[in-house]
VMD Tcl script that draws the C-alpha trace (Angstrom):
set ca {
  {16.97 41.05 20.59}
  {14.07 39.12 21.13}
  {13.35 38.19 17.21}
  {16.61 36.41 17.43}
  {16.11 34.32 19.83}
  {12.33 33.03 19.44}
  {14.74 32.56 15.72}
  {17.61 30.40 17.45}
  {15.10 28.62 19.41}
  {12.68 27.50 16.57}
  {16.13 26.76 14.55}
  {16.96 25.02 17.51}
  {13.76 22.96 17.72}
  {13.83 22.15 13.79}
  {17.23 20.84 14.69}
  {16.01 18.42 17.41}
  {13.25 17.39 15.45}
  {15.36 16.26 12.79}
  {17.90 14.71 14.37}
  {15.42 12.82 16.19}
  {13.76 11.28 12.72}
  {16.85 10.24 11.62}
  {17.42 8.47 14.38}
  {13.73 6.91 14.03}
  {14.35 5.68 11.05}
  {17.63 4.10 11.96}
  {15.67 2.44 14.89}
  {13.11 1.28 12.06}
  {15.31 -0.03 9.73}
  {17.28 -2.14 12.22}
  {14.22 -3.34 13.64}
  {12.50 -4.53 10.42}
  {16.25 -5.80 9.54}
  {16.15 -7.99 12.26}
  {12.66 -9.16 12.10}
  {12.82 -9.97 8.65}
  {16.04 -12.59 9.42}
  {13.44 -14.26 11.94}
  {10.63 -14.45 8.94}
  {13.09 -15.79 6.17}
  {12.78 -12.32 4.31}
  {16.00 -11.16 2.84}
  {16.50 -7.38 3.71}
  {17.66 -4.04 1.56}
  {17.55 -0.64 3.58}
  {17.15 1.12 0.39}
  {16.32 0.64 -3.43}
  {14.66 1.47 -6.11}
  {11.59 1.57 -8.00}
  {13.17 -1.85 -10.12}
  {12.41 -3.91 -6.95}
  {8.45 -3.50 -7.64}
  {7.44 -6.01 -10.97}
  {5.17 -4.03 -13.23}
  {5.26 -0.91 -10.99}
  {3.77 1.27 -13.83}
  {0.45 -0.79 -13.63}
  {-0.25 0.12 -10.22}
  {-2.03 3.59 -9.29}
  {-0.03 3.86 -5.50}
  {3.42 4.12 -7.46}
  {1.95 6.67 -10.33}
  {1.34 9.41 -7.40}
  {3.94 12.18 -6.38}
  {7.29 12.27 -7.36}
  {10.89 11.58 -5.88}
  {10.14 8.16 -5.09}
  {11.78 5.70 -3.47}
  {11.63 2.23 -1.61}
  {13.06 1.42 2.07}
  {12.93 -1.46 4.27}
  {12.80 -3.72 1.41}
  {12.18 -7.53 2.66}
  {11.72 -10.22 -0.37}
  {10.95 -13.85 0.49}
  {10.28 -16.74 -2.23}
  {8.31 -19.29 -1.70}
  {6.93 -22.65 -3.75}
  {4.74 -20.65 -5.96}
  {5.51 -17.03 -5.25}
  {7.76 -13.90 -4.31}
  {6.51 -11.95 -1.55}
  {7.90 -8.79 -0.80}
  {7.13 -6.02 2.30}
  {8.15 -3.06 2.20}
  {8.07 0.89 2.85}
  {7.05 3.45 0.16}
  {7.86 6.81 0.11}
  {6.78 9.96 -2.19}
  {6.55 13.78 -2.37}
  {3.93 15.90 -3.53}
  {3.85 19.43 -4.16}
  {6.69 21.52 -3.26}
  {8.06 24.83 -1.92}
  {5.90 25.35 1.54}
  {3.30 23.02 0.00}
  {5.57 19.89 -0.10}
  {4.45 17.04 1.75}
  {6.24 13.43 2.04}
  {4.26 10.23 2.08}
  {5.33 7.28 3.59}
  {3.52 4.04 3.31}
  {3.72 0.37 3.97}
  {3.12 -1.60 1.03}
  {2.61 -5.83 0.94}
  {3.10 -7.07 -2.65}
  {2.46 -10.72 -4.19}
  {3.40 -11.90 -6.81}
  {2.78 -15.21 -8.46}
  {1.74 -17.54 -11.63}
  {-0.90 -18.73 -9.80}
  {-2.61 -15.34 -10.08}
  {-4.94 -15.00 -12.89}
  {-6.31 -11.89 -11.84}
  {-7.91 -9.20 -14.03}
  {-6.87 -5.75 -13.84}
  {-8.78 -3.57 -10.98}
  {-8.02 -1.14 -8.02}
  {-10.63 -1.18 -4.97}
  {-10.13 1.29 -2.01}
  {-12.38 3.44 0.41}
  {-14.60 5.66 -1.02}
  {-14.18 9.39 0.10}
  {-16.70 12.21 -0.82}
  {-14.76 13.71 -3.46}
  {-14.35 10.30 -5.25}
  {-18.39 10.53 -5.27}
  {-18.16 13.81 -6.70}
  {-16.07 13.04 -9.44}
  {-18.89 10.22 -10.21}
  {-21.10 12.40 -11.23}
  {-18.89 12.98 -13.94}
  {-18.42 9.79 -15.12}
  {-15.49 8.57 -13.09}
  {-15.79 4.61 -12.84}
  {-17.09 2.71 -9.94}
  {-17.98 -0.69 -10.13}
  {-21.02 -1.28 -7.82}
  {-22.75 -4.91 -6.83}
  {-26.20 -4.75 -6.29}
  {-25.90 -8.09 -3.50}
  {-23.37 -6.22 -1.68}
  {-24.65 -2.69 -1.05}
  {-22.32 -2.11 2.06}
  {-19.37 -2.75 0.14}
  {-20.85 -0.25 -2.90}
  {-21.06 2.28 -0.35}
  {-17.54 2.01 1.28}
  {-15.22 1.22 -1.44}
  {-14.95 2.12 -4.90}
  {-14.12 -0.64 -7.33}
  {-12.66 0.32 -10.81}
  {-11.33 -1.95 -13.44}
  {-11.87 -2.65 -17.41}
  {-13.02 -6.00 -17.48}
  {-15.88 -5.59 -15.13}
  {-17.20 -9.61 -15.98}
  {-13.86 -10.51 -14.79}
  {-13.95 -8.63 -11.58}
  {-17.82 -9.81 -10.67}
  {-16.42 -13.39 -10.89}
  {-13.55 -12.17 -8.15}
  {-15.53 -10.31 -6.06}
  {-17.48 -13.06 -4.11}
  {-18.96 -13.16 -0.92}
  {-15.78 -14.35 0.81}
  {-13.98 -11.78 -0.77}
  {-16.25 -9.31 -0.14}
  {-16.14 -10.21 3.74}
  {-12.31 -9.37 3.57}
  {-12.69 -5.80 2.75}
  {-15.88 -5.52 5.02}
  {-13.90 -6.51 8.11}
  {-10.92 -4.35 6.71}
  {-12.45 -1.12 6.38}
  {-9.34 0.80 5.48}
  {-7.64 -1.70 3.04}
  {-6.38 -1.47 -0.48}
  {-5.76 -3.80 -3.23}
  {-4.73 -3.53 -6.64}
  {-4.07 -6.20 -9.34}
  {-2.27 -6.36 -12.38}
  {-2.53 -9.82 -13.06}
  {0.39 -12.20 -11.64}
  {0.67 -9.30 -9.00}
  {-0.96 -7.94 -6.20}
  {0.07 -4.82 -4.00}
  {-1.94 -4.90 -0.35}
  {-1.94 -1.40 1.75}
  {-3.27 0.87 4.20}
  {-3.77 4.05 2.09}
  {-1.40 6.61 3.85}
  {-0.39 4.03 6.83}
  {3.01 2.86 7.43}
  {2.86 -0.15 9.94}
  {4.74 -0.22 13.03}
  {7.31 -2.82 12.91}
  {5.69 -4.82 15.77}
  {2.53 -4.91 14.01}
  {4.37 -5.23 10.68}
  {3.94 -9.18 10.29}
  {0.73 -9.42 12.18}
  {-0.82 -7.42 9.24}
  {1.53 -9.22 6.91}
  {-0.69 -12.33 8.07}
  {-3.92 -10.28 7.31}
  {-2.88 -9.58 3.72}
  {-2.15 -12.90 2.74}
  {-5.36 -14.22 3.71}
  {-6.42 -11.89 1.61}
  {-3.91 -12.97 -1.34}
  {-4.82 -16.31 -1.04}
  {-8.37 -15.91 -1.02}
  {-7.83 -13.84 -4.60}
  {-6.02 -16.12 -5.49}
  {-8.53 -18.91 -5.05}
  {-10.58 -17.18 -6.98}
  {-8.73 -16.25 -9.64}
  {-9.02 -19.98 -11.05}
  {-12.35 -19.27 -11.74}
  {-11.55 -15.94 -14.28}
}
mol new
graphics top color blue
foreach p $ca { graphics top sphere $p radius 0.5 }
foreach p [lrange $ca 0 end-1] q [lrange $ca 1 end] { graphics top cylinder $p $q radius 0.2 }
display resetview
């Protein structure tokens, strides 16, 4: 008797647990929903992949599979379409599947000249891989940077022109962040962090400092 019920009460449990993420997400999405309105976004709870511009070109949306886009908030300004929005993939399966979820700040604009490049924290097996000829672009002025992030791109003149001092100081004081480029767009993210809504436009405010300072720059490319 007793296998069935520890079996009824961990059914039981999954049960809750479930219930109580969909109702998590509801909360979410109605939350972002309404603090989008405030910030002039417009708001989708759910699309597709056809939202992102160029979403083949970035290395975030080439990972895992049965993707898809939530919380999608699009805003156009003067000279550019911002969009916010969550990102979710799977990877592996069976026992070993695993669902990512991840807030993702994208940019996109004619005023961006940027060249092609990916910069994120460095992890050990990054370093490992290295060894065997996987790319990192390293500055010799900035050896904190070299030793946090790794920097990969194919026109590496183009990307020492970006990378300044000021831009630098952006990923120094953001230890965590990610940007990729393809040109006339820019994707800004936490790798693996999806922001709370009440933080969700105090980082938004983070990012585009950071947009704007690439995109400063990018006149000089």
């Amino acid at each position: 008797m007793e296998p069935v019920i520890i079996s009824f009460a961990i059914l039981t449990l999954l049960v809750i647990i479930f219930i109580a993420s969909i109702r998590n997400e509801k909360k979410r999405t109605e939350t972002l929903k309404q603090k989008a309105g405030m910030r002039g976004f417009t708001f989708q709870d759910k699309a597709g992949l056809e939202v992102i511009p160029l979403s083949n070109e970035f290395h975030l949306f080439s990972r895992g599979h049965s993707k898809r886009v939530q919380n999608f908030m699009q805003k156009s300004g003067l000279d550019s379409e911002e969009a916010i929005f969550d990102y979710i993939y799977t990877t592996g399966s069976g026992k070993n599947r695993s669902i990512h979820r991840q807030t993702v700040y994208l940019f996109h604009s004619d005023r961006l000249h940027l060249p092609v490049f990916a910069v994120r924290p460095e992890h050990v097996f990054h370093k490992i891989r290295q060894i065997f000829g996987y790319q990192d672009i390293d500055f010799k002025q900035y050896p904190e940077f070299s030793k946090k992030f790794i920097l990969r791109g194919k026109d590496e003149a183009a990307i020492d022109k970006i990378f300044t001092q000021d831009v630098i100081a952006c990923f120094l004081h953001e230890k965590k962040l990610c940007v990729e480029s393809a040109g006339k767009d820019l994707i800004i993210y936490w790798s693996g962090k999806r922001i709370k809504p009440n933080l969700l436009f105090k980082q938004y405010e983070t990012v585009r400092k950071v947009y704007q300072i690439l995109q400063q720059r990018s006149q000089f490319v």
